[in-house]
C-alpha positions as a Markdown table, in Angstrom:
| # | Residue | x | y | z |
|---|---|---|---|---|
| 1 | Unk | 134.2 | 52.1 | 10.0 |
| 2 | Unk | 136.0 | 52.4 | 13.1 |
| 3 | Unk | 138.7 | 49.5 | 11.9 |
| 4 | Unk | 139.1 | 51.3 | 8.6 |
| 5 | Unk | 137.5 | 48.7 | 6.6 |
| 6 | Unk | 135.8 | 50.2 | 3.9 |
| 7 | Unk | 132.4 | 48.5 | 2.2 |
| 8 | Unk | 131.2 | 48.8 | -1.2 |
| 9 | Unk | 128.0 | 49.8 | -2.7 |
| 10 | Unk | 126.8 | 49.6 | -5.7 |
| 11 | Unk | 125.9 | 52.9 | -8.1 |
| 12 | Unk | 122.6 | 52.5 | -7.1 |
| 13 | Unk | 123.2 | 53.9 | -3.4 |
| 14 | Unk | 122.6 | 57.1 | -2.3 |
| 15 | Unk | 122.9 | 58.1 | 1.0 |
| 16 | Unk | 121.1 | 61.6 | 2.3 |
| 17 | Unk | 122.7 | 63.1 | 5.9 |
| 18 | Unk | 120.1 | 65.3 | 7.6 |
| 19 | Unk | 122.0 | 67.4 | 10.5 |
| 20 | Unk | 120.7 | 69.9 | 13.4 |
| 21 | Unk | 123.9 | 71.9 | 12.7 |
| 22 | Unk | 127.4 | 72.1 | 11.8 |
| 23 | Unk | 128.8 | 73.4 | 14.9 |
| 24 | Unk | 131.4 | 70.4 | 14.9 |
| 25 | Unk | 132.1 | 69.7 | 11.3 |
| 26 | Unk | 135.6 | 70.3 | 9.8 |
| 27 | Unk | 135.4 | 71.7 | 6.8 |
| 28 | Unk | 136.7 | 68.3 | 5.1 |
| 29 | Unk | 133.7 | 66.9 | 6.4 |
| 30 | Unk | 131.5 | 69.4 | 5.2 |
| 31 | Unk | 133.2 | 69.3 | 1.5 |
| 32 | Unk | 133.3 | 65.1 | 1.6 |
| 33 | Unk | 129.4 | 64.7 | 2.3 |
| 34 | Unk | 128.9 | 67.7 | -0.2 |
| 35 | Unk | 127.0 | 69.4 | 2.2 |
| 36 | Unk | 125.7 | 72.5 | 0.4 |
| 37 | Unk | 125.1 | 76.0 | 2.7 |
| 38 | Unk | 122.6 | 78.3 | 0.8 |
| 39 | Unk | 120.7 | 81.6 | 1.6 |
| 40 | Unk | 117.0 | 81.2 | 1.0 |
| 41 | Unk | 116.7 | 83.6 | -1.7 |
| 42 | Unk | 118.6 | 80.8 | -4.0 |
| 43 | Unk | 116.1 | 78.1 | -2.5 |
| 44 | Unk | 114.1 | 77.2 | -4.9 |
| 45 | Unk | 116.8 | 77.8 | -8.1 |
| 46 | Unk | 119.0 | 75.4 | -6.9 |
| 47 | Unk | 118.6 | 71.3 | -7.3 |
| 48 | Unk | 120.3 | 69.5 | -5.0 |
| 49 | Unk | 120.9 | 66.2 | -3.0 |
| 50 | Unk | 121.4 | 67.9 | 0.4 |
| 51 | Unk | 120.7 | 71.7 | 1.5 |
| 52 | Unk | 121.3 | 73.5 | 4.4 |
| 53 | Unk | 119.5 | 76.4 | 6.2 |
| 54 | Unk | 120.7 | 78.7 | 8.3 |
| 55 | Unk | 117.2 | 79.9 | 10.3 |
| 56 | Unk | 119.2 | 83.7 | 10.3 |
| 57 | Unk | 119.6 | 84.1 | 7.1 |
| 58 | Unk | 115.7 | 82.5 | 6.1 |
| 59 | Unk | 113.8 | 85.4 | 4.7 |
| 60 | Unk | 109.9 | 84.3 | 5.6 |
| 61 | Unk | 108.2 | 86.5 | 3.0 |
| 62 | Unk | 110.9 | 85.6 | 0.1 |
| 63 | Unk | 109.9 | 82.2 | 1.2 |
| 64 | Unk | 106.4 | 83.0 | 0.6 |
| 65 | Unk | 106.7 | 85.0 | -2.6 |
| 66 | Unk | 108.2 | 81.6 | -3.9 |
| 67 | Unk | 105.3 | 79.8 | -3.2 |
| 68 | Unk | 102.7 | 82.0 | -4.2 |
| 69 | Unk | 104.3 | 82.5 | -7.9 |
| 70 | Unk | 103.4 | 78.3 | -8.0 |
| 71 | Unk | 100.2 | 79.0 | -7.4 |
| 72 | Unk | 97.3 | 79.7 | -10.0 |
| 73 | Unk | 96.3 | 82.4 | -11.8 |
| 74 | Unk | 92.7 | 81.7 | -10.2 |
| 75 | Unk | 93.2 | 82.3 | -6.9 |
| 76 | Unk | 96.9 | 83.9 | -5.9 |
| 77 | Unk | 95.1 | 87.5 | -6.2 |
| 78 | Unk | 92.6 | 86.1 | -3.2 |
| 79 | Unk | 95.1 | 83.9 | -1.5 |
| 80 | Unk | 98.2 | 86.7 | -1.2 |
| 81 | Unk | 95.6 | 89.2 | 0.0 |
| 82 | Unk | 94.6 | 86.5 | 2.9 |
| 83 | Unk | 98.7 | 85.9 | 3.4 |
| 84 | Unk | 99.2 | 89.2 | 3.9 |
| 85 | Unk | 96.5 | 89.8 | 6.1 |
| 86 | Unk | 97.1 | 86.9 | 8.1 |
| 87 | Unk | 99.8 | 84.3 | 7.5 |
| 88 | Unk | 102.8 | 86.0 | 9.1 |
| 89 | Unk | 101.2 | 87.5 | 11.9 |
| 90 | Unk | 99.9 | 83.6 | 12.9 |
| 91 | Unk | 102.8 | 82.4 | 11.6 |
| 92 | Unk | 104.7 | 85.3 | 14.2 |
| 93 | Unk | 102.3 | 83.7 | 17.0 |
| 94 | Unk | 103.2 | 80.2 | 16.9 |
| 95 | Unk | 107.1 | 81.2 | 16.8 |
| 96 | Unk | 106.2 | 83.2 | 19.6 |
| 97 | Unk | 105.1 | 80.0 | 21.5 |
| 98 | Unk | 107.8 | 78.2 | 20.5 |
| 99 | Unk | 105.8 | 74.3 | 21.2 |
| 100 | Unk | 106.2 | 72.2 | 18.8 |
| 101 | Unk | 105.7 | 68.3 | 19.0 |
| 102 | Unk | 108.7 | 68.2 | 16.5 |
| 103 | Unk | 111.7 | 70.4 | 16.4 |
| 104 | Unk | 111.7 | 72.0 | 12.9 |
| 105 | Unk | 113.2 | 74.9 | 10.8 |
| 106 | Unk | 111.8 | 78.2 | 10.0 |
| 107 | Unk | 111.4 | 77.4 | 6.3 |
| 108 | Unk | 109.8 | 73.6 | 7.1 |
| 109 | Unk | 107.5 | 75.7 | 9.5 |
| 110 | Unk | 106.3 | 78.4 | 6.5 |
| 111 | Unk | 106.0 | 75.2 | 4.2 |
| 112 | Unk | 104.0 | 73.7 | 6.3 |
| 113 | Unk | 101.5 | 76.5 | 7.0 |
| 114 | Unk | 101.3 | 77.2 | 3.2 |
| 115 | Unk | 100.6 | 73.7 | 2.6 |
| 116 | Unk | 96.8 | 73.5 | 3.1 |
| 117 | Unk | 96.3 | 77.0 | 1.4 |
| 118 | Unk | 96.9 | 75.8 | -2.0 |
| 119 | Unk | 93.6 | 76.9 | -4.2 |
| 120 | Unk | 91.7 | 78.7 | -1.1 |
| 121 | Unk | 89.9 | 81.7 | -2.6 |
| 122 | Unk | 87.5 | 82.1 | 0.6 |
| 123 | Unk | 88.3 | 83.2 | 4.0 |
| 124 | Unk | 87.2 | 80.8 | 5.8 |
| 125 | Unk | 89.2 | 78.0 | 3.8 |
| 126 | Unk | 91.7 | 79.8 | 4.3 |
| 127 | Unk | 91.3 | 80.0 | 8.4 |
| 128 | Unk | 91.0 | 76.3 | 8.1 |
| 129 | Unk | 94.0 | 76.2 | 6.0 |
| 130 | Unk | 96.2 | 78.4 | 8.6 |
| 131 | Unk | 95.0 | 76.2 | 11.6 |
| 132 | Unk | 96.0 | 73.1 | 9.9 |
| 133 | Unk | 99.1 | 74.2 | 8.0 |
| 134 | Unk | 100.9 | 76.6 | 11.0 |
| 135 | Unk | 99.1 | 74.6 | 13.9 |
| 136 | Unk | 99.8 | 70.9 | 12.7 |
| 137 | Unk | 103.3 | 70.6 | 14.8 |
| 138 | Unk | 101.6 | 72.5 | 17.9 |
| 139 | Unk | 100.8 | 70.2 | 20.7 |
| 140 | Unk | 97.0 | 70.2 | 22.0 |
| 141 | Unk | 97.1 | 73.3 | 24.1 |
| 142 | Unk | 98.7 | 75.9 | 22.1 |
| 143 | Unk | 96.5 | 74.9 | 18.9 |
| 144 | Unk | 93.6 | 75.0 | 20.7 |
| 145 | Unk | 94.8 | 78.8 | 21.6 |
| 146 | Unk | 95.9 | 79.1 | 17.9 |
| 147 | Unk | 92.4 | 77.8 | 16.6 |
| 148 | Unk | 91.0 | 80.6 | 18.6 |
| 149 | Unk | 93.5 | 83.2 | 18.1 |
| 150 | Unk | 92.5 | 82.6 | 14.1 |
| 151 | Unk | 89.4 | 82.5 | 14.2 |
């Protein structure tokens, strides 16, 4: 606090600190909130309160290739065949556009398109899926052209 009073809590407090960027943290900030600075690759491996991503260091496909090795045995043949064939170059369109209704990161972006794809072993799931997933945080205009760009 400001007058240097200090207030208690009990061991049943967390608190979670969600930042744009650290452009204007010391490093004894940084090492005090225990923010944590990884490259995607270690994404999933690592358990943590608090993670930070660097949007130059995210690797889209590694990102991906995560997600996919989640998925089952049933359909990840049919779905990565769809992925490749369409996820990132949609997912390369709406980055392209750049309007989004809420400011997000690359990796909450991919998450989010991948999110309705779970299971999808037809192709036209799997449109559905994309327009959903990728176009959710669009506004009106640009997913209507992103419906249409899809289909």
């Amino acid at each position: 606090m400001p007058s240097g009073e200090r207030i208690q809590f009990g061991p049943n407090v967390n608190f979670l600190f969600e930042t744009h960027d650290l452009s204007c943290a010391s490093p004894a900030t940084i090492s005090r909130m225990g923010m944590i600075f990884l490259r995607l690759i270690h994404l999933f491996n690592f358990k943590s309160s608090l993670i930070l991503f660097s949007d130059e260091d995210t690797d889209v496909k590694a990102v991906v290739q995560s997600w996919l090795s989640k998925e089952s045995d049933d359909t990840r043949s049919s779905t990565e065949q769809y992925i490749n064939d369409y996820f990132f170059e949609a997912y390369n369109w709406i980055i392209k556009q750049n309007d989004f209704v809420v400011e997000t990161t690359l990796v909450g972006t991919v998450l989010n398109g991948l999110s309705h794809l779970h299971g999808v072993h037809d192709k036209s799931l799997f449109a559905l899926g994309l327009i959903r997933g990728l176009g959710g945080n669009l506004n009106d205009k640009t997913k209507e052209a992103f419906a249409r760009e899809v289909c």
